[in-house]
N, CA, C and O atoms as CSV, one atom per row, in Angstrom:
chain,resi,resn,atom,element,x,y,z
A,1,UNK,N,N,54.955,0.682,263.961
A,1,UNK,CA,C,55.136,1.905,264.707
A,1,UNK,C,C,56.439,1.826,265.492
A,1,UNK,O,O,56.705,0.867,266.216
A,2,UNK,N,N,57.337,3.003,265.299
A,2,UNK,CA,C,58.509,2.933,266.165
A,2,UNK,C,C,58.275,3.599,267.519
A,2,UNK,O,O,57.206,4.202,267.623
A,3,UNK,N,N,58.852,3.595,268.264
A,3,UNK,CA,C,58.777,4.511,269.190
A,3,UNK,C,C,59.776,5.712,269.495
A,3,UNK,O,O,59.534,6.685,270.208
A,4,UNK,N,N,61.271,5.361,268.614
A,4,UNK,CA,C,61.832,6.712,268.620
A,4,UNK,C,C,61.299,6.832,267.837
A,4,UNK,O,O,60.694,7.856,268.152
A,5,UNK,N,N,60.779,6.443,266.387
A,5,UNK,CA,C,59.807,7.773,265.633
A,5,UNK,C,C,59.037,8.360,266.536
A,5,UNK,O,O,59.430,9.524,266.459
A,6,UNK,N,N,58.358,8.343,267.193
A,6,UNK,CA,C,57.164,8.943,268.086
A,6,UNK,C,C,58.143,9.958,269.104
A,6,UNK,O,O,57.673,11.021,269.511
A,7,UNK,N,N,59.249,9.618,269.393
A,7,UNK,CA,C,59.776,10.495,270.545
A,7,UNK,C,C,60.800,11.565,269.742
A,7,UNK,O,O,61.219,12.612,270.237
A,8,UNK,N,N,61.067,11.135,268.576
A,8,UNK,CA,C,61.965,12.344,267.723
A,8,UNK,C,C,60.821,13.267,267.427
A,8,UNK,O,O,60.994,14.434,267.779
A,9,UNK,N,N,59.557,12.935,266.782
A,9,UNK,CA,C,58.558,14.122,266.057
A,9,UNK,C,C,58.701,15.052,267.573
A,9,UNK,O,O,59.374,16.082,267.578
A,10,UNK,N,N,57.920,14.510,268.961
A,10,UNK,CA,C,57.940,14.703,269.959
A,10,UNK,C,C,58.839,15.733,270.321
A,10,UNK,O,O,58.398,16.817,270.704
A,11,UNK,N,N,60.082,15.505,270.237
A,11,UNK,CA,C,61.256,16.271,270.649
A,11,UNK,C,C,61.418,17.637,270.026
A,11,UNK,O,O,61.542,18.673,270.679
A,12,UNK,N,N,61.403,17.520,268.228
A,12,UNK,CA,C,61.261,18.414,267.508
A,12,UNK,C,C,60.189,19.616,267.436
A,12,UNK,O,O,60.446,20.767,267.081
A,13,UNK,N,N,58.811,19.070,267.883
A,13,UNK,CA,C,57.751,19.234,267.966
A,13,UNK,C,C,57.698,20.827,268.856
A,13,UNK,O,O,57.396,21.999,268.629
A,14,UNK,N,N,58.247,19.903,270.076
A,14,UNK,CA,C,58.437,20.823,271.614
A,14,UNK,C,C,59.465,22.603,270.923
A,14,UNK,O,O,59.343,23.734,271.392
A,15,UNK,N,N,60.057,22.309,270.144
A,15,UNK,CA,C,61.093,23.734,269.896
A,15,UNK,C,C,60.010,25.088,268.855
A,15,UNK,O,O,59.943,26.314,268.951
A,16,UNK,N,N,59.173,23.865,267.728
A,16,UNK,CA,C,58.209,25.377,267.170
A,16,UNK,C,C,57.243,25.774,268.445
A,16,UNK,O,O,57.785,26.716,269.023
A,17,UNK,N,N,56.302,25.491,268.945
A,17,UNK,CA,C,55.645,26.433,270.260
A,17,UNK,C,C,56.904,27.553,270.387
A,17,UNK,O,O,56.626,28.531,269.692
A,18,UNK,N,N,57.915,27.667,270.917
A,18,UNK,CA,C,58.742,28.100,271.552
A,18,UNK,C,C,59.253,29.739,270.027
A,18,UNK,O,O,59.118,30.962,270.046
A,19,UNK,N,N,59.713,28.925,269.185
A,19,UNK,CA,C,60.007,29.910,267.987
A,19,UNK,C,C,58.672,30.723,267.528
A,19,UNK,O,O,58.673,31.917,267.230
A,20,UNK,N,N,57.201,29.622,267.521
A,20,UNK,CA,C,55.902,31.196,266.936
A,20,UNK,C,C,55.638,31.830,268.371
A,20,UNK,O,O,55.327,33.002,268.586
A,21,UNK,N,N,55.752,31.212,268.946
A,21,UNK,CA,C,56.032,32.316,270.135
A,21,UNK,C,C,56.485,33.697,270.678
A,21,UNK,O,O,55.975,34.724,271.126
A,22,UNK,N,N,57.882,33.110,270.363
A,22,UNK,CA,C,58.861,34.317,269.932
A,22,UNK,C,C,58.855,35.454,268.982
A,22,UNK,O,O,59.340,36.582,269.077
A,23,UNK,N,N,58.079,34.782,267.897
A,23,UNK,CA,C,57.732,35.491,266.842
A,23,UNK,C,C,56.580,36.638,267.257
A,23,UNK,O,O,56.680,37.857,267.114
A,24,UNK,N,N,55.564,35.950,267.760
A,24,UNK,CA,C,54.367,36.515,267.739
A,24,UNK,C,C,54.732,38.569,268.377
A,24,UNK,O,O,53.796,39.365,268.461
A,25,UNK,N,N,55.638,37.349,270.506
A,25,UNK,CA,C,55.727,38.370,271.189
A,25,UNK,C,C,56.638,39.402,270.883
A,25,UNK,O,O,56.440,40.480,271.442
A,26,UNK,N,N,58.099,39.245,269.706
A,26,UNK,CA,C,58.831,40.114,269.386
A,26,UNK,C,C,58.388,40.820,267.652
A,26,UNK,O,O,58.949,41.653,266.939
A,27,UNK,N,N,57.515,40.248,267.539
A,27,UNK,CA,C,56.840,40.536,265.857
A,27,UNK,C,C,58.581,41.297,264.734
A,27,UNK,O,O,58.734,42.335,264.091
A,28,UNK,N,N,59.352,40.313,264.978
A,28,UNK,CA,C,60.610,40.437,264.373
A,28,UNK,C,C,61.111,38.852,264.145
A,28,UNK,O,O,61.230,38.126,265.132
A,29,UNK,N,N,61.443,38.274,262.601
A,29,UNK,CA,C,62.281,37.078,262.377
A,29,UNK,C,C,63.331,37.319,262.131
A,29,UNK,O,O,63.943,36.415,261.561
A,30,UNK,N,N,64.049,38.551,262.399
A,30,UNK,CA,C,65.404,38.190,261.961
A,30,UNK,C,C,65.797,37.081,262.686
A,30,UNK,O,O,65.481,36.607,263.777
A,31,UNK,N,N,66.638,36.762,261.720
A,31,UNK,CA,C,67.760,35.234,262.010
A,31,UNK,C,C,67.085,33.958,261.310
A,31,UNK,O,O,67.691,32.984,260.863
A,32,UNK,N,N,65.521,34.203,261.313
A,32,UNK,CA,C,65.214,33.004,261.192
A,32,UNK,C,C,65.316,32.816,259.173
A,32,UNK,O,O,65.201,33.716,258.342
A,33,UNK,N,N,65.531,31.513,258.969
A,33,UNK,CA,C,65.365,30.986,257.454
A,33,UNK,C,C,64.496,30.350,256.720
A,33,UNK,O,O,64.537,29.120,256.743
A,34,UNK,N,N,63.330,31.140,255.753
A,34,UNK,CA,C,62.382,30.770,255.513
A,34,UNK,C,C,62.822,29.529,254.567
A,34,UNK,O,O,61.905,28.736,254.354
A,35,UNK,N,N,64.148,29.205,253.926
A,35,UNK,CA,C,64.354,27.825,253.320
A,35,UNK,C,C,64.589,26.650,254.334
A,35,UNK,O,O,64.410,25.481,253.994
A,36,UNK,N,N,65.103,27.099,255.920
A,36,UNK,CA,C,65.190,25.920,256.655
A,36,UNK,C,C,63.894,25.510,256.843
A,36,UNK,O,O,63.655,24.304,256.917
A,37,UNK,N,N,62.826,26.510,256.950
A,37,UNK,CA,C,61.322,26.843,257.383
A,37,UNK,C,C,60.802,25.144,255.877
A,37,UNK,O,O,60.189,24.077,255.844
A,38,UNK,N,N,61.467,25.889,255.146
A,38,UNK,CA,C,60.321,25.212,253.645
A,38,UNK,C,C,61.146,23.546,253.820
A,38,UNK,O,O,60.483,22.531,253.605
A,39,UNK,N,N,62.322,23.478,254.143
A,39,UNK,CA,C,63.212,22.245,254.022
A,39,UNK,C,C,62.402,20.800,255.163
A,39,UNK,O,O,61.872,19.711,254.940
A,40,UNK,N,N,62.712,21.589,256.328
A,40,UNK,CA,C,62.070,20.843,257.335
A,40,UNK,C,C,60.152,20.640,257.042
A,40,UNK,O,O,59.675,19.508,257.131
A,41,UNK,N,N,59.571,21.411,256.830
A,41,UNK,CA,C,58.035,21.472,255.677
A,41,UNK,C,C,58.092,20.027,255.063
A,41,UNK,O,O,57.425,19.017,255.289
A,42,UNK,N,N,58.875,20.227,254.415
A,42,UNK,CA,C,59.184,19.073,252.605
A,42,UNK,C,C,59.681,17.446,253.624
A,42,UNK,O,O,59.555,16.259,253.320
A,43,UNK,N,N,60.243,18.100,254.845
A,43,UNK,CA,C,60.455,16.636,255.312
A,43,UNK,C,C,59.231,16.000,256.381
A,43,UNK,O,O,59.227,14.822,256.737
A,44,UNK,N,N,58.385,16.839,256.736
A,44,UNK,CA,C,57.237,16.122,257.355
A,44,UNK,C,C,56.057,16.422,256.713
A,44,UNK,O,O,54.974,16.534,257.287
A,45,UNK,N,N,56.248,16.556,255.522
A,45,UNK,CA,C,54.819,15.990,254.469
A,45,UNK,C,C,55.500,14.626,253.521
A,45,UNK,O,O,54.726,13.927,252.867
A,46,UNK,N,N,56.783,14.380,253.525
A,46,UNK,CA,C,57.314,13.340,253.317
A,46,UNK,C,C,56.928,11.917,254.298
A,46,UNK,O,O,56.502,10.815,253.952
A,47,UNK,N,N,57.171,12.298,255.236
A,47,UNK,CA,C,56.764,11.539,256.864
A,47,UNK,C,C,55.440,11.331,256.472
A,47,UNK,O,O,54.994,10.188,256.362
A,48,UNK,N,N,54.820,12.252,256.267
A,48,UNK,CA,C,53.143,11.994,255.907
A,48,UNK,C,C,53.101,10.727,254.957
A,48,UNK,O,O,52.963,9.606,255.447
A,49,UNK,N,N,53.197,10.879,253.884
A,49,UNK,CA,C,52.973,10.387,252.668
A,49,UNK,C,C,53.544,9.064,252.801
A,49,UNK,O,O,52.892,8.115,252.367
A,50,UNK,N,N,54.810,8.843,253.408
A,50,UNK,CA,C,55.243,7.494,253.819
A,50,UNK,C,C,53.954,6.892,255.167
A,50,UNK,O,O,53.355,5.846,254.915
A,51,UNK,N,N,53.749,7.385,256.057
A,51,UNK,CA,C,52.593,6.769,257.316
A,51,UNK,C,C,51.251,6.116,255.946
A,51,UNK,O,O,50.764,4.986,255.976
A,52,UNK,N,N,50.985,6.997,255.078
A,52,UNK,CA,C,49.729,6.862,254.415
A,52,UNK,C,C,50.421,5.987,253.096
A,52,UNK,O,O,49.421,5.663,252.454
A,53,UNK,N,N,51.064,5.694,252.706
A,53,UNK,CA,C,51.171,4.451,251.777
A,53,UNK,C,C,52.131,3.272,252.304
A,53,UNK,O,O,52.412,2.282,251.628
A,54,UNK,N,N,52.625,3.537,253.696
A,54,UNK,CA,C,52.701,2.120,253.949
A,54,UNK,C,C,53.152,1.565,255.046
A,54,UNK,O,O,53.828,0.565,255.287
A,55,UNK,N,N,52.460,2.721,255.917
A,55,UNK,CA,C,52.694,2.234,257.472
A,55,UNK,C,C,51.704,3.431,258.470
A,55,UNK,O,O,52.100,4.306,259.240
A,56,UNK,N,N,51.027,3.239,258.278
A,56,UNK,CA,C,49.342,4.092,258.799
A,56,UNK,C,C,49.321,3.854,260.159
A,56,UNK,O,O,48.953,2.738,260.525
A,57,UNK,N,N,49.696,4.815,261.120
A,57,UNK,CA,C,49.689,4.344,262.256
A,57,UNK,C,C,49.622,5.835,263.246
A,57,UNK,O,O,50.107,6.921,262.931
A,58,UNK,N,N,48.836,5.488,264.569
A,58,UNK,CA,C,48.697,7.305,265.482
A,58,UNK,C,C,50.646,8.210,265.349
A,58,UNK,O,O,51.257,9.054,266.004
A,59,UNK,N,N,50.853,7.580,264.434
A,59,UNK,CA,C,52.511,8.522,264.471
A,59,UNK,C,C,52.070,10.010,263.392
A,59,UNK,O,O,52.441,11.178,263.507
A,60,UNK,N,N,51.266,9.448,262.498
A,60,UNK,CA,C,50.943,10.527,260.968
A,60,UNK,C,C,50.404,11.890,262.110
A,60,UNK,O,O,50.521,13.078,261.809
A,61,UNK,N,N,49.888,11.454,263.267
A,61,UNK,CA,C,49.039,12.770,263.659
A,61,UNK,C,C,50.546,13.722,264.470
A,61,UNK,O,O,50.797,14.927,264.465
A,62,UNK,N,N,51.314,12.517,265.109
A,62,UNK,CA,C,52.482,14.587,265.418
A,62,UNK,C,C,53.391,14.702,264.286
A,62,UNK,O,O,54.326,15.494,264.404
A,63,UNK,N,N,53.224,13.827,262.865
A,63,UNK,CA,C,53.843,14.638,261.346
A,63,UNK,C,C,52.753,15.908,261.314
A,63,UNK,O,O,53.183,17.033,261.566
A,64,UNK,N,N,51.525,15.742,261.043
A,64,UNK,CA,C,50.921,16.420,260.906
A,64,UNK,C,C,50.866,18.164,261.892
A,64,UNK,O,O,50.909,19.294,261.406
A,65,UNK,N,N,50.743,17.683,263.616
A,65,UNK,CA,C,50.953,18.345,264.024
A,65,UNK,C,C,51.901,19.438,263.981
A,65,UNK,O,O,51.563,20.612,264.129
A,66,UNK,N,N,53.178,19.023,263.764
A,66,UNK,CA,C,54.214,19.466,263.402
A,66,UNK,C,C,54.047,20.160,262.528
A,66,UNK,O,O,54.207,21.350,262.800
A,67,UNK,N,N,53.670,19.834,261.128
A,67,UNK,CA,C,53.842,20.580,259.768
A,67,UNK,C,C,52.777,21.706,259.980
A,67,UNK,O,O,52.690,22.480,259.027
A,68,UNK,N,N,52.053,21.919,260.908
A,68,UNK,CA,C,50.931,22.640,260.645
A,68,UNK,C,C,51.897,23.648,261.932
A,68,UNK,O,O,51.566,24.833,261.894
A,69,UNK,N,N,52.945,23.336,262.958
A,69,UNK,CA,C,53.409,24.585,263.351
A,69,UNK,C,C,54.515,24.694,262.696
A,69,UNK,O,O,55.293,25.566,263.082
A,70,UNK,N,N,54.835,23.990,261.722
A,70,UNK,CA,C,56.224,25.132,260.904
A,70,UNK,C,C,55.612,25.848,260.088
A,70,UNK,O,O,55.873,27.051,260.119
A,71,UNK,N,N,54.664,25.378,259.156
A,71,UNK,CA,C,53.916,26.116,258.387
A,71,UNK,C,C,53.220,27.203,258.796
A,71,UNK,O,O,52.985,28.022,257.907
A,72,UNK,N,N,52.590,27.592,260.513
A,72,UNK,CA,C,52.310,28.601,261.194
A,72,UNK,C,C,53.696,29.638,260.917
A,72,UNK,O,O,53.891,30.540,260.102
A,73,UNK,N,N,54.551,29.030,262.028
A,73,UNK,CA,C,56.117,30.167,261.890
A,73,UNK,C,C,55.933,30.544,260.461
A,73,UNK,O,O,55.923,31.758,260.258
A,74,UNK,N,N,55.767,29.678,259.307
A,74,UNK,CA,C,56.900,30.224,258.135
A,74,UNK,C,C,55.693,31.618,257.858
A,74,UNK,O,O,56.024,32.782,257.632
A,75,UNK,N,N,54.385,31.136,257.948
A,75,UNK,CA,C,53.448,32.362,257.663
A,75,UNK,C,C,53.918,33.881,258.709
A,75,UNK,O,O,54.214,35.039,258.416
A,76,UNK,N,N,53.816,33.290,259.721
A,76,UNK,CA,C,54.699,34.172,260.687
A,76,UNK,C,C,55.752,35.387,259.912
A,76,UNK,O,O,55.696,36.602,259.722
A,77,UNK,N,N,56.801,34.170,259.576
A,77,UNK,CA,C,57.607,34.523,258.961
A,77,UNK,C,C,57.728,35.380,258.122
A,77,UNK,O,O,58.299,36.406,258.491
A,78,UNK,N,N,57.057,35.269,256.115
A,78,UNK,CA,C,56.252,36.424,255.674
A,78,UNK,C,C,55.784,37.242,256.244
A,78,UNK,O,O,56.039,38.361,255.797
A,79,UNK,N,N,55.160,37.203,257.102
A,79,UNK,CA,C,54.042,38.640,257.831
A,79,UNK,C,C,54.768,39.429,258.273
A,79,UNK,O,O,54.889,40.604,257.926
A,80,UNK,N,N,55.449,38.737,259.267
A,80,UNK,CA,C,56.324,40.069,259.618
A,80,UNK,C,C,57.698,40.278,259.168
A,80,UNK,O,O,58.365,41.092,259.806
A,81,UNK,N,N,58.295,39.608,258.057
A,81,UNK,CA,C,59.174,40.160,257.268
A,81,UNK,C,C,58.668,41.272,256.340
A,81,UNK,O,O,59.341,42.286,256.153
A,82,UNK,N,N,56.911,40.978,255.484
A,82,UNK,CA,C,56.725,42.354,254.720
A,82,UNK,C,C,56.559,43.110,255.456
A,82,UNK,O,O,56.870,44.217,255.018
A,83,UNK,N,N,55.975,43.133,257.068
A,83,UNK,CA,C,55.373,43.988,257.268
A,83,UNK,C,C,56.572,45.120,258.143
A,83,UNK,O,O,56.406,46.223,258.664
A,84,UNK,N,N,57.549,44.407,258.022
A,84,UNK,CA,C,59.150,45.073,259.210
A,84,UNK,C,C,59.289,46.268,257.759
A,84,UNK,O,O,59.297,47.480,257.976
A,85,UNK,N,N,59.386,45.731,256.410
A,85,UNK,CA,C,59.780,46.174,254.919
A,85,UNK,C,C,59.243,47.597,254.587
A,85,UNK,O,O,59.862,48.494,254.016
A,86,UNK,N,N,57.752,47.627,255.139
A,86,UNK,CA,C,57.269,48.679,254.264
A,86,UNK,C,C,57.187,49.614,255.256
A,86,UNK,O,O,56.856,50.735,254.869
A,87,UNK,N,N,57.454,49.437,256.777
A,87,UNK,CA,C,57.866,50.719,257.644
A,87,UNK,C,C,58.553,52.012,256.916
A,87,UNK,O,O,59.627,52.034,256.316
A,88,UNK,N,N,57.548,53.183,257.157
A,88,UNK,CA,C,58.794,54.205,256.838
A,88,UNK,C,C,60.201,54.816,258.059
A,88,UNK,O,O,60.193,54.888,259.288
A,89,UNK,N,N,60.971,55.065,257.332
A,89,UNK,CA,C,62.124,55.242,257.665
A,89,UNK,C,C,61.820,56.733,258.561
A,89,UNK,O,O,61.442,57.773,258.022
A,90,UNK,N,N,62.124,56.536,260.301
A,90,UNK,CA,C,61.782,58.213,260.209
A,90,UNK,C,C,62.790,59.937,260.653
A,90,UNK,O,O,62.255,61.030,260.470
């Protein structure tokens, strides 16, 4: 177990609260990038998969944590990108 591993997830961790947040209360993503959304995704189910074949330790739970709030935003994300889309124009 490292401990800047534990204080980087940590660090990173602290900024999604802050973005589905934003999301929720302005129900608008412009700006945001559902490939940075899927990129950063692909890198803490990576983190996962490394804790579980060969270093199993309380670090897998803020990968986990984590992936489960980018994966919130990116749903976010969809929702209210279709749902900004099919507004009529008035």
């Amino acid at each position: 177990m490292s401990i800047f591993e534990g204080v980087m997830l940590i660090c990173f961790g602290a900024s999604w609260p802050i973005s589905i947040l934003k999301s929720i209360r302005v129900k608008d993503v412009t700006g945001k990038s559902p490939l940075f959304l899927v990129i950063v995704a692909v890198g803490y189910v990576s983190g996962i998969v490394h804790k579980v074949l060969y270093s199993l330790d309380w670090i897998i739970i803020l990968y986990i944590v984590n992936l489960i709030m980018i994966l919130t935003d990116l749903t976010l994300y969809i929702h209210y990108s279709r749902k900004n889309r099919i507004q009529p124009v008035c």
